[in-house]
Residue frames relative to the residue before (quaternion, step in Angstrom):
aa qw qx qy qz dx dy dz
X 1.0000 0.0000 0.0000 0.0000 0.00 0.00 0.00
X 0.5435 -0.6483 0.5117 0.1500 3.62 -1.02 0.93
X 0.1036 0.8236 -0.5548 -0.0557 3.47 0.04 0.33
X 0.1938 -0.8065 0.5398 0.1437 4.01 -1.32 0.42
X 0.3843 -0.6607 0.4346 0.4763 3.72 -0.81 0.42
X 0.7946 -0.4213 0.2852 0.3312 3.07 -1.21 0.27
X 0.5340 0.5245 -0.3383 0.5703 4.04 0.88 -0.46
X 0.6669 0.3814 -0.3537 0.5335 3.64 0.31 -0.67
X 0.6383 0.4148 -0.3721 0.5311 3.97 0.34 -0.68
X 0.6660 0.3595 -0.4391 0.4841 4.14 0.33 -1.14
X 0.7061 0.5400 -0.2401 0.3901 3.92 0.28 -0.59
X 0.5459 0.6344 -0.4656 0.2875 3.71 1.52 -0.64
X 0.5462 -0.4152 0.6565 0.3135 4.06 -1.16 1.17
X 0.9059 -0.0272 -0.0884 0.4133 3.52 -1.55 1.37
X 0.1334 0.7878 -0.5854 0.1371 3.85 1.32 0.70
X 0.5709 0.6987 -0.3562 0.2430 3.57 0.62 -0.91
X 0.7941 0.3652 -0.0866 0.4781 2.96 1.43 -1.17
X 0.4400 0.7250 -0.3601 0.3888 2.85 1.45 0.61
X 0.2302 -0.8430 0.3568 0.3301 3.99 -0.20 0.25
X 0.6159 -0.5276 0.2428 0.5324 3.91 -0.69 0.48
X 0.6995 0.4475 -0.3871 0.4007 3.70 0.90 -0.90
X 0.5946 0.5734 -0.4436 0.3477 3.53 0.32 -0.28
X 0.5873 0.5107 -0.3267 0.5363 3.57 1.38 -1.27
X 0.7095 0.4870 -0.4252 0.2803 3.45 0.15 -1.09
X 0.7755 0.4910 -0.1789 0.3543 3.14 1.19 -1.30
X 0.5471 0.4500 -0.3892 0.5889 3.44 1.38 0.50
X 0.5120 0.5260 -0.4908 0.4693 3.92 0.72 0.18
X 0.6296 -0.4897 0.5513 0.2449 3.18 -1.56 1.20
X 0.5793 -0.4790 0.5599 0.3485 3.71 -1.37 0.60
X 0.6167 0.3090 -0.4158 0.5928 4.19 0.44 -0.74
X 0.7872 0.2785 -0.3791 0.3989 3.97 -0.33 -0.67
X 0.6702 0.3936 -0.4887 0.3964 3.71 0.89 0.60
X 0.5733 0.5281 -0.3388 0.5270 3.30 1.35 0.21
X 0.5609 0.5649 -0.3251 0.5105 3.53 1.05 -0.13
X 0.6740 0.3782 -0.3192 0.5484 3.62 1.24 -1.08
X 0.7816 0.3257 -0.4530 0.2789 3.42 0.34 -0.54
X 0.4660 0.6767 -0.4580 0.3393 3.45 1.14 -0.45
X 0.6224 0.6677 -0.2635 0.3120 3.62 1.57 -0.64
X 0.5467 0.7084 -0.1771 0.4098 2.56 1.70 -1.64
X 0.7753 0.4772 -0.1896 0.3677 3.27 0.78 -1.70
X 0.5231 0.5585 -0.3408 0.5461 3.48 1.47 -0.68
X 0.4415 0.7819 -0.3124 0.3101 3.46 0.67 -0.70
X 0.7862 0.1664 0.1023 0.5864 2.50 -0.37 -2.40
X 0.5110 0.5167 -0.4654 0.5052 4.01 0.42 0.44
X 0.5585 0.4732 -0.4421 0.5183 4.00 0.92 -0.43
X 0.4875 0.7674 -0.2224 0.3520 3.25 0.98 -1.73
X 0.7619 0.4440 -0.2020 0.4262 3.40 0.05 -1.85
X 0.8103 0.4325 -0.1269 0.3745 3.27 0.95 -1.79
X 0.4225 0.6395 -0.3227 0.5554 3.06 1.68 -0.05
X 0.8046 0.3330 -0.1888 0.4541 3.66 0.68 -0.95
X 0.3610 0.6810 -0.3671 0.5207 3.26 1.51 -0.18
X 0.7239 0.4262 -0.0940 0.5344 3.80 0.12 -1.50
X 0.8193 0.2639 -0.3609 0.3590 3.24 0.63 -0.24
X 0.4059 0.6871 -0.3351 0.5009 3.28 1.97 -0.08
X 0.5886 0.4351 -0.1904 0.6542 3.95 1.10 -1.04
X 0.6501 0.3140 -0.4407 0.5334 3.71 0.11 0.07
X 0.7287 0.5583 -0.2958 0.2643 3.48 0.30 -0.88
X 0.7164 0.2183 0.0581 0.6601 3.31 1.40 -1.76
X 0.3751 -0.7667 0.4934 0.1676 3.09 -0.54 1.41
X 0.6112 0.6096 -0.2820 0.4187 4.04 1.11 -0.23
X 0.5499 0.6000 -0.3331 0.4760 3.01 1.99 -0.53
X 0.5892 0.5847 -0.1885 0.5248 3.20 1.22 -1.90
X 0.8193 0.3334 -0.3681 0.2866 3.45 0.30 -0.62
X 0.6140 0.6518 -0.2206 0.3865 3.51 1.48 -0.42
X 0.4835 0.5025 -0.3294 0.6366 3.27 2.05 -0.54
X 0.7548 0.4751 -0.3066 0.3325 3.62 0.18 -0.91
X 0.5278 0.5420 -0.3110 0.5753 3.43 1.79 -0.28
X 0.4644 0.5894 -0.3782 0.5420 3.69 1.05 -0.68
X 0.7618 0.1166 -0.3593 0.5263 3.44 -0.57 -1.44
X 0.5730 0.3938 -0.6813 0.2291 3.90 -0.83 -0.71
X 0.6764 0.6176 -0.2300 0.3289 3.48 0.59 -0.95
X 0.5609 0.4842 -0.3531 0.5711 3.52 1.46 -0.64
X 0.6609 0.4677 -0.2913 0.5094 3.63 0.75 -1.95
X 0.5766 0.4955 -0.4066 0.5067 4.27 0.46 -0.33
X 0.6441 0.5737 -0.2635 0.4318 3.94 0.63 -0.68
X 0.8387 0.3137 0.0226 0.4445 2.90 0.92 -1.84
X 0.6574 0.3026 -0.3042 0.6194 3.51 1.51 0.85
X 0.6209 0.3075 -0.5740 0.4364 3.63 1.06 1.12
């Protein structure tokens, strides 16, 4: 099997028609480990992104994290 680096696949003329499994399967084991390692950063911004907006929203949230850290910063100064 022929495999390509990943710039040659973002750049392929009529990509559109192309489907995700074919691309994936023509990425090098390191340039599929690079995308997913992306993925996971991603959908980890994502989480923390929805997190923050969950604590902004519900004050019981906000207030239970803010009990956490005093509680970490209490830990970590006896």
């Amino acid at each position: 099997m022929m495999t390509a680096s990943a710039s040659t696949l973002l750049n392929y003329p009529g990509k559109e028609d192309v489907a995700p499994e074919w691309v994936w399967s023509h990425l090098t084991p390191a340039h599929q480990h690079e995308v997913f390692e992306s993925l996971v950063k991603l959908c980890w911004q994502i989480v923390q992104s929805v997190e923050m907006t969950t604590a902004d929203a519900d004050p019981a949230v906000r207030h239970k994290d803010e009990v956490a850290h005093e509680d970490e910063v209490a830990d970590e100064s006896a």
